[in-house]
C-alpha positions as CSV (number, residue, x, y, z in Angstrom):
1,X,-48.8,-20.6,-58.4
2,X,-49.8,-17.4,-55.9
3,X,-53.2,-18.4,-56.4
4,X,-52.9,-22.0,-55.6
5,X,-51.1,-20.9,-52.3
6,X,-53.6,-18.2,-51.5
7,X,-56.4,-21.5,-51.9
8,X,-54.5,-23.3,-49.5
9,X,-54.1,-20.8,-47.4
10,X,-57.6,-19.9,-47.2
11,X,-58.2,-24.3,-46.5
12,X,-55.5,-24.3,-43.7
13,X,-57.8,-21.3,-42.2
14,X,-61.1,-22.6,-42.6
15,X,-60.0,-26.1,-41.3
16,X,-58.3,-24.2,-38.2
17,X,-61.4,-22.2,-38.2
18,X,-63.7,-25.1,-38.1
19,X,-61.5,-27.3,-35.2
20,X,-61.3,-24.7,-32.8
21,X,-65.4,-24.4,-33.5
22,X,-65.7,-28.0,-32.6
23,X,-63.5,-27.9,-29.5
24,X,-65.2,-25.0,-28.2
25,X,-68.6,-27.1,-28.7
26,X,-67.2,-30.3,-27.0
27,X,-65.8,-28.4,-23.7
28,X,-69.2,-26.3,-23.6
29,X,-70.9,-29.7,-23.8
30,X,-68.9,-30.9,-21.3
31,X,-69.4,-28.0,-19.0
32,X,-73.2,-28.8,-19.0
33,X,-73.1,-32.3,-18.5
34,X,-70.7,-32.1,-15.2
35,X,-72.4,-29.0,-14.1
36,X,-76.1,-30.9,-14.0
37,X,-74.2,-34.1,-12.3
38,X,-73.5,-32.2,-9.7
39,X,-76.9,-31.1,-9.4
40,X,-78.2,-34.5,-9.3
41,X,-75.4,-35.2,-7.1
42,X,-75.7,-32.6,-4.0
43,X,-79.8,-33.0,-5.0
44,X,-79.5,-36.9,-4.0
45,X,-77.0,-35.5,-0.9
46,X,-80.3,-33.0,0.1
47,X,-82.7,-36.5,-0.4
48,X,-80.0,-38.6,1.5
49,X,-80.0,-41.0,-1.7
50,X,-76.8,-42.6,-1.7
51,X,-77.5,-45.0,-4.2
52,X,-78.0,-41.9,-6.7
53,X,-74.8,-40.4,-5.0
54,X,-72.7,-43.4,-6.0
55,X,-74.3,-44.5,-9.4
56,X,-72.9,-41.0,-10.6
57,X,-69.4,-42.0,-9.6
58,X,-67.5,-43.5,-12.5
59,X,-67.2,-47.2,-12.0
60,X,-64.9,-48.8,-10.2
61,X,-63.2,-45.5,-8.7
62,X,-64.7,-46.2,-4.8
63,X,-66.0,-49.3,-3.5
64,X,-69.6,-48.8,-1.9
65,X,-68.4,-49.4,1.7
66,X,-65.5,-46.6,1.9
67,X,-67.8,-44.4,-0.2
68,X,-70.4,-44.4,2.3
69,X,-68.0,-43.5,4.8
70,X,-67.0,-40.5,2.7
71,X,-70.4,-39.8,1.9
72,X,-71.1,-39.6,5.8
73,X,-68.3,-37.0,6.4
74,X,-69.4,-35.2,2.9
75,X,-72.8,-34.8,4.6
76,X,-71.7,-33.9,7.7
77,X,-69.5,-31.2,6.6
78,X,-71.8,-29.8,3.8
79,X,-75.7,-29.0,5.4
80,X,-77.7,-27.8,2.7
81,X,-80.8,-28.2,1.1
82,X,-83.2,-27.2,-1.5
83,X,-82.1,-23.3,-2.6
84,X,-78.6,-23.3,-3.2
85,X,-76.9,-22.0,-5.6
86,X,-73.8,-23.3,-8.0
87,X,-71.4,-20.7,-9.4
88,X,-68.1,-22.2,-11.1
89,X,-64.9,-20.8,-9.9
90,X,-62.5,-22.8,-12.4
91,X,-62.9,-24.9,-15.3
92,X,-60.2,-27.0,-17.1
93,X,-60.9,-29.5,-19.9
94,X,-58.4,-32.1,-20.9
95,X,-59.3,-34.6,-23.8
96,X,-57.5,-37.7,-25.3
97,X,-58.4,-39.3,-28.5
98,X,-57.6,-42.9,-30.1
99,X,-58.0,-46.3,-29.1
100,X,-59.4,-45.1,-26.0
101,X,-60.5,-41.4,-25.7
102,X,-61.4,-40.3,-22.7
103,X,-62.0,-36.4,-21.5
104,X,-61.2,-35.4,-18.2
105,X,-63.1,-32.1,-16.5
106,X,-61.9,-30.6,-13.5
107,X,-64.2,-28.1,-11.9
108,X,-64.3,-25.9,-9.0
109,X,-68.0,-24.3,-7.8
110,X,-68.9,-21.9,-5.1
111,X,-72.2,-23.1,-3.8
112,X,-74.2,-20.5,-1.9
113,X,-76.9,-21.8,1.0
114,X,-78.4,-19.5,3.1
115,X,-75.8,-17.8,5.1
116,X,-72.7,-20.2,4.3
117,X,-70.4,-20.9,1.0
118,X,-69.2,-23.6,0.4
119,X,-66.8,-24.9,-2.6
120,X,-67.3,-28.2,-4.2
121,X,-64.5,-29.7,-6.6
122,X,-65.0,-32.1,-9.0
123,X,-63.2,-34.2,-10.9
124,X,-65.0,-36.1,-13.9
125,X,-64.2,-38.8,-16.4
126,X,-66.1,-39.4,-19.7
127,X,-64.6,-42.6,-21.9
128,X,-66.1,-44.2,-24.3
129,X,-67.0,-47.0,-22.0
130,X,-68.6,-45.0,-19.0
131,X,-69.0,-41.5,-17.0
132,X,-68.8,-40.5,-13.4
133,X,-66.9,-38.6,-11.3
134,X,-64.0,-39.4,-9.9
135,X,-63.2,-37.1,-7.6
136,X,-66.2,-35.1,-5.5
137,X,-65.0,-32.6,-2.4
138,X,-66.7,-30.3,-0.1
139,X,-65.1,-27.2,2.2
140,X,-66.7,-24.8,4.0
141,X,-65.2,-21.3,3.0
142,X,-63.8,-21.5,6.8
143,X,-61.5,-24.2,5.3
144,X,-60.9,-22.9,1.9
């Protein structure tokens, strides 16, 4: 009898063991991914190509028209170009599973150009369906 509940013991471990292993690997993953989006994203901002901009918003979250308004202010707000660099601040990982599993990441980056910092949040959804962001902000560190 001990040494049945000494194997299951060791199971309930392992199988612990190997969950937390595979969370770990999803939220990295998902780090990455949102981290080179918003690469692509303030590259296309730099290139002024706001058809990239929005095809990296997840659908259905901004018409075109009112995000090219925000895309105006965005780009007003946030000069940059070529040479920046993307630190993240805060990182928080929320993930769903079922019928529809969906993951949510919520990041903030400090994003250093030249003389000025800025912070970028980010908000982005991953479902089966689709990906994009769903929330993208810029401050200047005078606003932060």
């Amino acid at each position: 009898m001990k040494k049945a509940k000494k194997i299951c013991i060791l199971l309930l471990i392992i199988g612990t063991a190997a969950m937390v292993m595979t969370s770990c690997g999803s939220v990295k993953s998902a780090s990455n991914i949102v981290k080179q989006r918003t690469g692509e994203f303030l590259n296309a901002m730099i290139l002024g190509d706001r058809d990239r901009m929005y095809s990296l918003m997840y659908p259905d979250t901004v018409s075109r028209e009112a995000f090219d308004i925000t895309a105006d202010q965005l780009e007003d707000r946030c000069r940059i170009g070529k040479g920046y660099e993307l630190k993240s601040r805060s990182f928080s990982y929320n993930s769903s599973v079922g019928e529809n599993s969906r993951k949510t990441v919520t990041v903030e980056y400090r994003l250093d150009y030249n003389e000025d910092v800025y912070y970028v949040n980010v908000v982005y959804l991953m479902t089966d369906d689709s990906q994009g962001f769903t929330e993208f902000t810029v401050t200047s560190s005078k606003e932060h």
